[in-house]
N, C-alpha and C positions, 0 to 999 in steps of 0.2 A: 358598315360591318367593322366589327373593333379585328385591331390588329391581332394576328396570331401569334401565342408566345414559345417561343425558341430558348429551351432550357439547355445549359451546358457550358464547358469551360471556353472562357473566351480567348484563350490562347491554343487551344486545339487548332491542330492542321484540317482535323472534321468540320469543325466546328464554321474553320474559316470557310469551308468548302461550300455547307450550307447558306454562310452567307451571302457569298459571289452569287450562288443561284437564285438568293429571292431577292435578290437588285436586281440581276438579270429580269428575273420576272415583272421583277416590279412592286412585288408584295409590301404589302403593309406589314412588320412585324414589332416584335419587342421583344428585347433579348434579355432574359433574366440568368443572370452568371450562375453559376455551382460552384461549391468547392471541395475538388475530390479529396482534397490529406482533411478537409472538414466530415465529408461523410455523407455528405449532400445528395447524394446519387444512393446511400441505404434508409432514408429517412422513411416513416410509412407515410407520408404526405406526398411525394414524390412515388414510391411506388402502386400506391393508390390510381397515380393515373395510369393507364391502359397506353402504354408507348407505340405499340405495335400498327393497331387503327390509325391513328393521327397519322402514321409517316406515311402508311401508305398512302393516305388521302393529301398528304404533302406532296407527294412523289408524283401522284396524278395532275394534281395543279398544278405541278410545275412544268409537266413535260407538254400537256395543253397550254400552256402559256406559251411556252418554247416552237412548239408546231402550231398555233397562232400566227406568232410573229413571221416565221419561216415560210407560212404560205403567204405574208403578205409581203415581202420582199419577194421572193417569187414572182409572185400577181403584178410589181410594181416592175420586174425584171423585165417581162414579157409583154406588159400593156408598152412600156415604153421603145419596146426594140420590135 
């Protein structure tokens, strides 16, 4: 599966946020920079995509990923004790 691309400035405190969580996850991504005093974020190539779907369906794999791991440390809590 090719990595998924993560549009935005790379010094956003947002930006950084989404980072930390698809480490966390574990995702495969590729982060392609903007630049807002550039305009990057009004261009119609960028608003062409559909922002809205994507995050959603980001936010889902991430938080199954997260309750993944969480049952299995759990699992790993309790087989051992």
């Amino acid at each position: 599966m090719a990595p998924m691309k993560v549009y935005g400035w790379v010094v956003s405190p947002w930006m950084a946020r989404v980072l930390v969580a698809l480490e966390e996850a574990g995702a495969e991504y590729e982060v392609v920079p903007m630049s807002r005093s550039g305009g990057d974020h009004r261009r119609p190539e960028h608003l062409a995509r559909n922002v809205r779907e994507p995050l959603i369906i980001l936010a889902l794999y991430l938080l199954l990923r997260m309750l993944r791991k969480l049952v299995q440390r759990v699992r790993a809590t309790y087989s051992a004790g």
